[in-house]
C-alpha positions in Angstrom: 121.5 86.1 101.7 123.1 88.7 103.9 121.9 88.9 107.8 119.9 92.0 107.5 118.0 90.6 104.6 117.2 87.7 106.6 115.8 90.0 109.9 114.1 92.3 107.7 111.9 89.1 106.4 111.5 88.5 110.1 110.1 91.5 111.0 108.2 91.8 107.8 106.0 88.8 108.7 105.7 89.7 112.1 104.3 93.2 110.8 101.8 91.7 108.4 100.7 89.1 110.9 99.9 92.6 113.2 97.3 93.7 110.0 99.9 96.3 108.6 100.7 96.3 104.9 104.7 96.4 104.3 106.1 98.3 101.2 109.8 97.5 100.6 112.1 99.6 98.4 111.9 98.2 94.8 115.4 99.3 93.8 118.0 97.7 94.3 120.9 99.3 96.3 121.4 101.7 99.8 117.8 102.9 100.3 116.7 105.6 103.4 114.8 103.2 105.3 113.6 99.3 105.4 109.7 99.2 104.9 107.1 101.8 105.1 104.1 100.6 106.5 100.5 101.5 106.1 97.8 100.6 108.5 94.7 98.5 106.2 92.4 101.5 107.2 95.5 104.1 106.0 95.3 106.0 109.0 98.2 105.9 110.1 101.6 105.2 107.9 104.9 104.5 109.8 108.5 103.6 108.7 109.8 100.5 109.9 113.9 100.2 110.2 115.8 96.7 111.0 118.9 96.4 112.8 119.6 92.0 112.4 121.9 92.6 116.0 121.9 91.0 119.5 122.3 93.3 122.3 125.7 94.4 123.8 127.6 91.9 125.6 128.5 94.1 128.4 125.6 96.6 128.7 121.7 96.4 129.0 121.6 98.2 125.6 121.5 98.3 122.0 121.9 100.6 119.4 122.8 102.0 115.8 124.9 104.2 114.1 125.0 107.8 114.5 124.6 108.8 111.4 121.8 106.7 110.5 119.9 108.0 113.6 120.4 111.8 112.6 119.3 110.2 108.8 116.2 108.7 110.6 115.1 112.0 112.8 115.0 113.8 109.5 113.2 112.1 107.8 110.6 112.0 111.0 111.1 115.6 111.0 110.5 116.4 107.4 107.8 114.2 106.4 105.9 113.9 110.1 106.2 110.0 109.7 107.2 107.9 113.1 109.6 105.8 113.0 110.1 102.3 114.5 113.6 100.7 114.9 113.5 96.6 115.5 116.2 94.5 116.6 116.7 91.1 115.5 118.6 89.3 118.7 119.5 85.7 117.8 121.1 85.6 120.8 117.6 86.2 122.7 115.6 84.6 120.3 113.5 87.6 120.2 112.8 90.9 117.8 112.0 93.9 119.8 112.1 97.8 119.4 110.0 100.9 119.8 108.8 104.2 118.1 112.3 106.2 117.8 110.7 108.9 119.8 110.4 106.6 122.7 113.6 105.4 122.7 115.5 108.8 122.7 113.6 110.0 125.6 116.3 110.6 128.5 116.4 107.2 130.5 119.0 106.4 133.7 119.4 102.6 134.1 121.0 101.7 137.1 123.6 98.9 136.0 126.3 96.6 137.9 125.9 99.5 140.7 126.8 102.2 138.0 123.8 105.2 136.6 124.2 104.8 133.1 122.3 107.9 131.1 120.3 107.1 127.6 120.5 108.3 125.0 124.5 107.3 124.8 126.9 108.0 122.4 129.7 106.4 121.6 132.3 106.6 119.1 129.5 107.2 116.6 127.1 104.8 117.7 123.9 105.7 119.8 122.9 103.0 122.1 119.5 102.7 124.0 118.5 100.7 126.7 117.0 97.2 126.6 114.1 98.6 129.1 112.8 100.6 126.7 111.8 98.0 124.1 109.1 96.4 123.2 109.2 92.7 122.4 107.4 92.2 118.8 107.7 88.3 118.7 110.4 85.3 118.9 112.5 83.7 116.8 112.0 80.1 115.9 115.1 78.1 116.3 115.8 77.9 112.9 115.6 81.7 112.5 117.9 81.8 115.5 120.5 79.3 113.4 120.5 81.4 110.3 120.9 84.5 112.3 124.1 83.3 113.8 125.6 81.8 110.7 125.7 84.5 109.0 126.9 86.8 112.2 129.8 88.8 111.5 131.3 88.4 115.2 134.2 86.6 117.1 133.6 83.3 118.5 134.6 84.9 121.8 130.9 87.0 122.0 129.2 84.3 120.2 130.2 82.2 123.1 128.9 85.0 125.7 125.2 85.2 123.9 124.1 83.2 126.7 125.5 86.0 129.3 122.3 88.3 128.8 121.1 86.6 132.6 124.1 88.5 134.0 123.1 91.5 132.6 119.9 92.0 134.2 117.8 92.0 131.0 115.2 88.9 132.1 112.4 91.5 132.8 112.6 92.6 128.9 112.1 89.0 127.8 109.2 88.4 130.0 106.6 90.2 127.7 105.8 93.4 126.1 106.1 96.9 127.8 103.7 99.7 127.6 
């Protein structure tokens, strides 16, 4: 099982433990978006994307690829749906995101003494702060363990996942944000 097949279970339960019925993408292969999701009263019907990633090592901040954002704001655009991004940090033990509209609104986090300005891009990925998640829930240890054995990275940032104290991100751990 690859790593985002294991977060996207994770953030499946959590959004069925929240009420919300999760439709996944029947056929096999690259698909537009994770799960679409469907209140049990179908008022409201949102898309849910999973990134399985911890946050950067060196900035409050996490993001996704470029060209997957532009993909997602179209389809927000064209069919009036939200969309939700989720992060799957093994590093924090938690899953956290927000409504894609939220997290593009213009942010300045103040950093290590430097203004850092959100949205930012960066050689084609668009990051987005940490202070403008939401947490959704926490990892069990074993979820945690999984996570990181199937992690793509260098043992030299595995060894740094517990360097999120340093970076000022305590505050997004200690419960949900409005």
């Amino acid at each position: 099982m690859q790593k985002g097949a294991v977060g996207e279970a994770i953030v499946k339960r959590h959004l069925e433990a929240r009420g919300l019925i999760v439709y996944e993408p029947a056929t096999a292969g690259r698909h537009p978006f994770d799960k679409l999701c469907s209140s049990a009263d179908k008022r409201s019907i949102v898309i849910a994307e999973v990134k399985a990633k911890p946050a950067r090592r060196f900035f409050p901040d996490t993001g996704i690829n470029l060209s997957h954002y532009t993909d997602y704001c179209t389809i927000r655009c064209h069919h009036k749906l939200r969309v939700f991004l989720y992060f799957v940090d093994e590093d924090a033990g938690k899953v956290y995101g927000n409504d894609l509209a939220e997290l593009e609104k213009p942010r300045t986090v103040t950093h290590r003494h430097k203004r850092i300005d959100y949205p930012l891009t960066q050689d084609g990925i668009i990051y987005f702060p940490l202070e403008a998640m939401r947490i959704v829930g926490c990892l069990t240890a074993h979820e945690s363990k999984r996570l990181v054995s199937l992690s793509t990275r260098s043992q030299e940032y595995a060894d740094a996942k517990n360097n999120h104290d340093g970076l000022g991100l305590g505050p997004l751990f200690e419960g949900p944000r409005g």
